[in-house]
N, C-alpha and C positions, 0 to 999 in steps of 0.2 A: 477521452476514455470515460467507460461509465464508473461512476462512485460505485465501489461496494467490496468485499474481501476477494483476495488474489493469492493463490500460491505464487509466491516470488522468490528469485533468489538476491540474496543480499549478502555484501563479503562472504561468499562461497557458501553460504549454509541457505536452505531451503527453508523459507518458511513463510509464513500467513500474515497478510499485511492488510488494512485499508488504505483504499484510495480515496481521497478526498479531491475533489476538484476545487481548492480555496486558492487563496493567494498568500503568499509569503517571499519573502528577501535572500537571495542568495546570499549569503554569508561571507563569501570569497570576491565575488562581483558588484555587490551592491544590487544588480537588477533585480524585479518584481518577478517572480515566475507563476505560473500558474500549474498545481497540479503535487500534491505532497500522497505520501508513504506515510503509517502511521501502524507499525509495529506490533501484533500481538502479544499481549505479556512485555513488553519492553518498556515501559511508562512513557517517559517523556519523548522516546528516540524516534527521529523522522527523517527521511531519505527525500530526494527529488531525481528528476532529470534520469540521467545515464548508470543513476548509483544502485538501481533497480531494475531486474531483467524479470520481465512477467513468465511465470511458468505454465499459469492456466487460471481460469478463473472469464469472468465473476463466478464466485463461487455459489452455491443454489441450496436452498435450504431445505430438509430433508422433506420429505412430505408428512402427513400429519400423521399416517397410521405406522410411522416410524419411528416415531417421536413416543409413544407409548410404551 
């Protein structure tokens, strides 16, 4: 999956997440997995695997004569 922000849904609420394609420790199994969630506005909180349903995305950043 490409790095970048995703509408996702997470324990039933919709919202905006980065993807990061790094590595990190399943917690529950010890294995390496590769592939984290990384929460808008949420600080530290991070999802992997099955714990995150993509809604839509990568999400695309507005063009420039919008941003004005």
């Amino acid at each position: 999956m490409e790095e970048g922000f995703y509408w996702v849904r997470y324990a039933g609420a919709k919202v905006v997440a980065w993807y990061a394609n790094e590595e990190t420790r399943d917690y529950l199994t010890g294995e390496i997995i590769t592939g984290v969630w990384h929460f808008v506005g949420a600080g530290d909180v991070i999802a992997y695997g099955n714990e995150v349903s993509v809604l839509s995305g990568p999400l695309q950043p507005p063009e420039e004569n919008e941003m004005e």
